[in-house]
N, C-alpha and C positions, 0 to 999 in steps of 0.2 A: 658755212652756216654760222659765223661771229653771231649775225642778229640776233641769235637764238641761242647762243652760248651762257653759259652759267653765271658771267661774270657782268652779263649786257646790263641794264640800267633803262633801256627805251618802254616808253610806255605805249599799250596795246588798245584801242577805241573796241576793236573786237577780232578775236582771235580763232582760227579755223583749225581745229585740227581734225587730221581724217587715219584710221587706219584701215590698210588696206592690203591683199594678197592680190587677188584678180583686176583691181583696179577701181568695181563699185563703188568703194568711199570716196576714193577722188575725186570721182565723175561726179559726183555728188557733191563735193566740199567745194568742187569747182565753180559748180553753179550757183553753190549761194553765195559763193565769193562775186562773182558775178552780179548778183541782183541786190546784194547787200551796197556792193560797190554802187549800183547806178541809183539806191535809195540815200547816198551820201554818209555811207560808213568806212570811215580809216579798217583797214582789213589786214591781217596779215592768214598767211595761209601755208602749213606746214604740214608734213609728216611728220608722227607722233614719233619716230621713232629717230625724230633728230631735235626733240624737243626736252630740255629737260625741266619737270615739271616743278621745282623751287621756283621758276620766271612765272608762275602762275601768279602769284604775287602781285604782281604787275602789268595784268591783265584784270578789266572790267566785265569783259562778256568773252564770253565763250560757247562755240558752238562745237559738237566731238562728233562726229562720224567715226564709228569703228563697225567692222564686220566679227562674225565668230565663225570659227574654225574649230575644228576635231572633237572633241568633247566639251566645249565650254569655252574654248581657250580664244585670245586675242588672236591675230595675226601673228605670228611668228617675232616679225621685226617689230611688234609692238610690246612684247613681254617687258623688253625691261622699263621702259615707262610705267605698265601695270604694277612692276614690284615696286620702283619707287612712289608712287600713289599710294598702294595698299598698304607701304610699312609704316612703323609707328613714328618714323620719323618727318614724316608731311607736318608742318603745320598749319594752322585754320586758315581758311580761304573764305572767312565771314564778309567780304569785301564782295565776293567773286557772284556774280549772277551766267547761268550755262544754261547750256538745253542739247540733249542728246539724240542724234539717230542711230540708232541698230540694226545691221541689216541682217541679217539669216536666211534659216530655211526652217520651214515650221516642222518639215519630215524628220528633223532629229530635236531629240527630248529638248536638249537646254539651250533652246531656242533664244536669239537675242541675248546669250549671256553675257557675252563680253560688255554691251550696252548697259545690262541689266547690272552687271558689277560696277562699271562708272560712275553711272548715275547713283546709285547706292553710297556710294563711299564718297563723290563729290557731296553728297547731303549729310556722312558723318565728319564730312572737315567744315561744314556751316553752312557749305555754297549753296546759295538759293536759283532753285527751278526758275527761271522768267517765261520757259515753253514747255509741257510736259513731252518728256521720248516717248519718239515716235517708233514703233517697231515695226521693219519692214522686211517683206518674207522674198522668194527668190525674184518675181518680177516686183523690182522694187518700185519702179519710176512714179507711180501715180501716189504711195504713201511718201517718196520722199520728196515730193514736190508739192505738198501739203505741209509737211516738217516746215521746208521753206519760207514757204508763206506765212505759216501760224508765225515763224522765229522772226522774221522780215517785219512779221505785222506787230506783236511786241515790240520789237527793239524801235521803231516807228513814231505807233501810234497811228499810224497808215500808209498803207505801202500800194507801189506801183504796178508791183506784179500781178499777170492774170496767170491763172493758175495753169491754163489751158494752153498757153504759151511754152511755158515751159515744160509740159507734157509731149507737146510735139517737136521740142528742143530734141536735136540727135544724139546730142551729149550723154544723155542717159536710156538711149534707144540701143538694142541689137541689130545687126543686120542678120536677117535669115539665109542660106545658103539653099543650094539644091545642088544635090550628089548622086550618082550612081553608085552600086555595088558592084565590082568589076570583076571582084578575086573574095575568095574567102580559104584558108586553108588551116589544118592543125597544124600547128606546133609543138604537139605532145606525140613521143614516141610510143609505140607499145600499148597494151591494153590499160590504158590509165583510167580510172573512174574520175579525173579530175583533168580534160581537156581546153587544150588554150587555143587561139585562134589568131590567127594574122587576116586582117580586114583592108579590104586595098578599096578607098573610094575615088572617083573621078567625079570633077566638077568642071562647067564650061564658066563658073567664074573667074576672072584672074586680078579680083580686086580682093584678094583674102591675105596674103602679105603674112601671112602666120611666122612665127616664129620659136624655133626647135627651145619644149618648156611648155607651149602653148598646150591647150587641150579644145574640142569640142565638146558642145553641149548637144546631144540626139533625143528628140522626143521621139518616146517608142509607143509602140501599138502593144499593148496587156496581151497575157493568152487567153486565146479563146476559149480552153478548157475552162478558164478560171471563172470571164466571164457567165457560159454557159449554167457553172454551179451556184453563181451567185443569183441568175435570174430564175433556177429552179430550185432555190431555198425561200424566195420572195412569192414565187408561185406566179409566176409571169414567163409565158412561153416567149423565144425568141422573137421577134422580129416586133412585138407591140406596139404600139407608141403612144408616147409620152410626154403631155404637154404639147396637143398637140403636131409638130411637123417634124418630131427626133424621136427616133426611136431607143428606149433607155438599152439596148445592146448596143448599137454604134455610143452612145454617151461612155459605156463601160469599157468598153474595146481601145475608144480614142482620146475620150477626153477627159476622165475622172481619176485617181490614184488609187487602184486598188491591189498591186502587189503588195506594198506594205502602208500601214497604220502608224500616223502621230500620234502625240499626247493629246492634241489638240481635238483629233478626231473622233476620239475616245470618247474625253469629255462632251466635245457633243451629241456624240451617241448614249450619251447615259443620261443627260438631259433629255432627249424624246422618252429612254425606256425608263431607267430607274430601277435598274436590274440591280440586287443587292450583291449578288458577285464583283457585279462591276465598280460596285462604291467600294468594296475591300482590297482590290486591286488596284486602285487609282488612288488610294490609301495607305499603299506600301511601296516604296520608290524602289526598291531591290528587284521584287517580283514583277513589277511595270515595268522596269527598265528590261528585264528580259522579254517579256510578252511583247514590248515594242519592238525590240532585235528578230525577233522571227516570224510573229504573224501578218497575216492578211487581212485583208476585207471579210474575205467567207470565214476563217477565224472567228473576228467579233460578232459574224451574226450567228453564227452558230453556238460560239461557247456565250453570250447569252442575250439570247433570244426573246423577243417581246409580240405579243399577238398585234400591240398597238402601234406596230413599228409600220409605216406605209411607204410607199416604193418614192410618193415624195418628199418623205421624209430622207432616204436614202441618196438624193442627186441634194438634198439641203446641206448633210454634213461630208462631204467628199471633199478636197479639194480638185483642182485641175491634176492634170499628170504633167509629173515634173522632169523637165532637162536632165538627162544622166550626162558625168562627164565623164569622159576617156581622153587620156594624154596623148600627143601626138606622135607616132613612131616615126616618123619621116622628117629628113631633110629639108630646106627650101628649093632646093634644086629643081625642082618641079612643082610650083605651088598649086597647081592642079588636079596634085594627088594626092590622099588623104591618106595615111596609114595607122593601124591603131591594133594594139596585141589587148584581146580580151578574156575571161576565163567567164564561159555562162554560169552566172549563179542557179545552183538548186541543192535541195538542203530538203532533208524530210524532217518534220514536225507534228508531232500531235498522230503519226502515223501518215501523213500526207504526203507527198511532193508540194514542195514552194519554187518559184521559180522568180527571178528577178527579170524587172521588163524587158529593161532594153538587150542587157546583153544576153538573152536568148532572141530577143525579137532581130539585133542583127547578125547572130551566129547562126542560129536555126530556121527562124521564119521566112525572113528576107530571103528573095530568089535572086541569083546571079541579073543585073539589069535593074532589076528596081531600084525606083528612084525615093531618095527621103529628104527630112530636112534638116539643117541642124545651125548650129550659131557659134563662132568662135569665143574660144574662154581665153583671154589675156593671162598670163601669169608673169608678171615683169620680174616679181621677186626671183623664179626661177630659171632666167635667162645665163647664158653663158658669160664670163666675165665681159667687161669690156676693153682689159686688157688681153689681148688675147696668147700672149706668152706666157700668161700665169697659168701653172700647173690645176687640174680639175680633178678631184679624188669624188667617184661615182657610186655611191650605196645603195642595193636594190634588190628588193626581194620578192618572186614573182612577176605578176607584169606591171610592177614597178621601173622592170629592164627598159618600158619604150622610148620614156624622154632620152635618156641615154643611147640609144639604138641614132634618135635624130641627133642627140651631139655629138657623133661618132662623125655619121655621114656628113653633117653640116661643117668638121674642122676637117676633115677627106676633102670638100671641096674646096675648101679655102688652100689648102693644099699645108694644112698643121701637122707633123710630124711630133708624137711624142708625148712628155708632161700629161697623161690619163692615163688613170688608173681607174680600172672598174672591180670592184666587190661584189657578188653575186650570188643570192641565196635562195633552193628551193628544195624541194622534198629528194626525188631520186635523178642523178646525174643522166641517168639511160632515156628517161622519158620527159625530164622538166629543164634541158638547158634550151631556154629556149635561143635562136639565133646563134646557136653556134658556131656553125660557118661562117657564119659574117662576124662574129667577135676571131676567131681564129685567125679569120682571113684582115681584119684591122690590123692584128697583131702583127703578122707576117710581113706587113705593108709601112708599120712603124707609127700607125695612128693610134694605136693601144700600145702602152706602154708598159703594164701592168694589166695581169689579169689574175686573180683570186677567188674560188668558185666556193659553196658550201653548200654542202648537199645534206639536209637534216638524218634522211632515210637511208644513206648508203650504209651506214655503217653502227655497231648497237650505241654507241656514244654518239646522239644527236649533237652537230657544230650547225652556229647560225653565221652568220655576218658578221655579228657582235664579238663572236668570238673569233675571226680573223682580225680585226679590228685590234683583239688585248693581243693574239700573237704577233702581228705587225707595228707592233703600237714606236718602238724608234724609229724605224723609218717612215712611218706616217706623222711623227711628231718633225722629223726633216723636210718633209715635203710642205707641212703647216709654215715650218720658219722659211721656207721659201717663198711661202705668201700663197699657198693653195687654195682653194675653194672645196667647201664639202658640199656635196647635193645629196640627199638623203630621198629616196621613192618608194612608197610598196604599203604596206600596212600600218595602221596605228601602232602596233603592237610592236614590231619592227621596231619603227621611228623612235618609242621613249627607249626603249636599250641599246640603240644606237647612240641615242644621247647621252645615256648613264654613263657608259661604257668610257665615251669621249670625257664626260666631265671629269670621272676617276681618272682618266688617264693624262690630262691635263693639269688637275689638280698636281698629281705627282710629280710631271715631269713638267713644268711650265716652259712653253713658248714665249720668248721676249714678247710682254705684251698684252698676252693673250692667257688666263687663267679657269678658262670655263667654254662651255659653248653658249652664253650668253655675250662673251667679248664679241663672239665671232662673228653673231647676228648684230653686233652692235656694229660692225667693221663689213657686214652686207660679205660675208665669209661665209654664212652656213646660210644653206638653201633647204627648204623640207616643204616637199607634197605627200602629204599621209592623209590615208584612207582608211 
């Protein structure tokens, strides 16, 4: 990567950059490289996270693709470009004309932020907007291929591109799968209130090529309890219809979101009512951001409630129902069959049951045979090295265990002896290891190399990951100067103590090289999927 090195000098006609975990940005950065290209722009085209942002200088236009992730935050491998943008040490980019895409998911609060922070902070170093950001929600394709053309047609003056072309461009398309349910079983011993599940799907596809890291995406079917109380709060018996040839029960079952509630939906439910509760919640980001963590649809119409609220007002502000993801437990060895360790969400609120779509819709609902649909989710970031001799230190708590489950089996077939290490963290040893057998029997066999378990609830001194992590910490700092790999999986909550843990521990004892867990994202070392 010279071109792009600190020291380069080469001047940029228009510069791409894209960040990205799943791939989105790319797919995207790709294509306007692409179109930029055949409307006669000198183009270069980068990952941000091999760019360092002083050579902005020396750039005229700029286009930024970045996605958000976790609470707000960039791509992983994109942080430290973030930090060096954000510090006070950027100088003005009053030269610099950019335009931004963001891609998200509107279902979590701070939506497009990593976008939404770019674009902000390229306007307090000077740089001038020449297209405004575009922000695009989980099906991107048809807002980012507008970005496109708006950016194409600025930087122009008139552009070649039809917009509909590149809409049916595959580049930025899914393929949809179709799977059977084959197996379904616990994985929780003993009377647990908190059961996990092994999902085994078959498919007569065999153009899916997945690879152990990867995850699906499943669109689920709502419960129909939920449904049910949502159309007997509205005062509409089942089966109605609406608009119509659909009837608003199939709309609510199949196609609309109403296990949980956006900001976004919020607010336009309080545009139809004008409920003053609703203004004083949507006015307090503390209390909102909790109201948004656990309620539903029947929630908002219930806690508040408007006479002037009508059933088509109710299909106006819903969005569609969104793609859940689940990581792939399985090997490539059979790419016909899907595996996936799930825990059905339900959680009482307000005096209620809640329950989350999909993973009661394939835990519970789904019948042995039935068939669903779903769409592969790339995760490159979080692929196995590619040298494949380099040691892999594996961090996981709950059914964070599955990607790890597939890099087990996937270096078993390759026939990898050794260098894994897995960390392993969950409530009680007797009812929550899950896959034990099969880690024991890794072990046995020499493809585990290392195994370390934490059980919060065995014992009155709750130990997490994190704290194997500060007991282990020299010889995980041996394993790092061997040139290891960390993968981190399982919760948000998890992830930043894992991280803390590592940065204190690094700080003290330095790794030739390596002083932080941002070296190590910098060095495509540290891998993290949190949820």
């Amino acid at each position: 990567m010279a071109l792009f090195g600190r020291n380069n000098r080469q001047n940029t006609d228009t510069l791409i950059l894209y960040g990205s975990k799943s791939g989105n940005a790319k797919k995207v950065a790709q294509l306007a490289q692409k179109y930029l290209m055949k409307n006669g722009h000198k183009t270069s085209f980068v990952n941000i996270k091999k760019y360092s942002p002083e050579n902005l200088q020396r750039v005229q236009h700029l286009l930024v693709i970045i996605s958000t992730h976790g609470e707000g935050d960039p791509p992983p491998a994109a942080k430290g470009f973030f930090k060096e943008v954000l510090s006070n040490n950027m100088s003005s980019l009053a030269h610099l004309k950019y335009s931004v895409c963001a891609l998200g998911d509107s279902s979590y609060r701070l939506y497009c932020e990593a976008g939404r922070k770019m674009d902000n902070r390229l306007k307090e170093l000077n740089a001038k907007p020449f297209y405004p950001r575009t922000e695009c929600d989980v099906d991107f394709s048809a807002s980012a291929v507008k970005w496109i053309k708006g950016s194409c047609q600025q930087l122009n003056g008139s552009c070649k591109i039809n917009g509909n072309d590149i809409i049916e461009n595959k580049a930025l398309s899914k393929a949809t799968y179709h799977a059977r349910l084959v197996n379904k079983k616990v994985l929780s011993a003993g009377n647990t209130k908190k059961l996990c599940y092994h999902i085994e799907l078959k498919t007569e596809h065999r153009d899916i090529n997945f690879k152990p890291g990867d995850s699906i995406e499943i669109l689920p079917e709502n419960p129909t309890w939920l449904v049910e109380k949502i159309l007997n709060i509205t005062g509409i018996e089942l089966g109605n219809c609406v608009n119509g040839n659909k009837n608003l029960s199939s709309k609510l079952l199949k196609e609309l979101e109403i296990t949980s509630i956006s900001e976004r939906t919020l607010r336009k439910y309080h545009e139809k009512v004008n409920n003053k509760i609703l203004t004083s919640l949507l006015e307090t980001p503390r209390e909102l951001s909790a109201y948004l963590t656990c309620a539903n649809v029947l929630d908002m119409l219930t806690d508040f409630n408007s006479t002037s609220f009508s059933i088509s007002d109710l299909e106006d502000i819903l969005p569609p129902v969104r793609y859940r993801q689940y990581s792939i437990a399985s090997g490539q060895k059979n790419c016909t069959s899907v595996e996936l360790t799930i825990k059905p969400v339900k959680y009482l609120y307000k005096d209620s049951w809640h329950e989350g779509a999909a993973s009661n819709y394939l835990c519970h609902t789904l019948d042995i045979g039935t068939s669903i649909s779903f769409r592969l989710f790339r995760n490159p970031d979080f692929y196995l090295p590619k040298v494949l001799s380099l040691p892999v230190i594996m961090i996981a708590n709950g059914t964070g265990i599955a990607p790890f489950r597939a890099f087990l089996q996937q270096r078993e077939t390759l026939g990898l002896i050794g260098k894994t290490w897995l960390l392993f963290g969950e409530r009680c040893s007797y009812s929550d290891f899950y896959y034990k057998e099969e880690m024991v029997a890794f072990q046995q066999n020499g493809v585990l190399e290392k195994l370390n378990v934490a059980f919060s609830r065995d014992r009155e001194q709750k130990v997490y990951v994190q704290d194997i992590i500060e007991e282990k910490s020299d010889e995980l700092l041996n394993w790092l100067q061997d040139g290891a790999h960390i993968y981190v999986c399982g919760s948000l909550k998890m992830g930043k103590s894992v991280m803390k843990v590592l940065n204190a521990m690094l700080r003290g004892k330095k790794v030739e090289g390596i002083s932080g867990v941002e070296n190590l994202i910098s060095l495509c070392r540290y891998h993290e999927d949190v949820y």
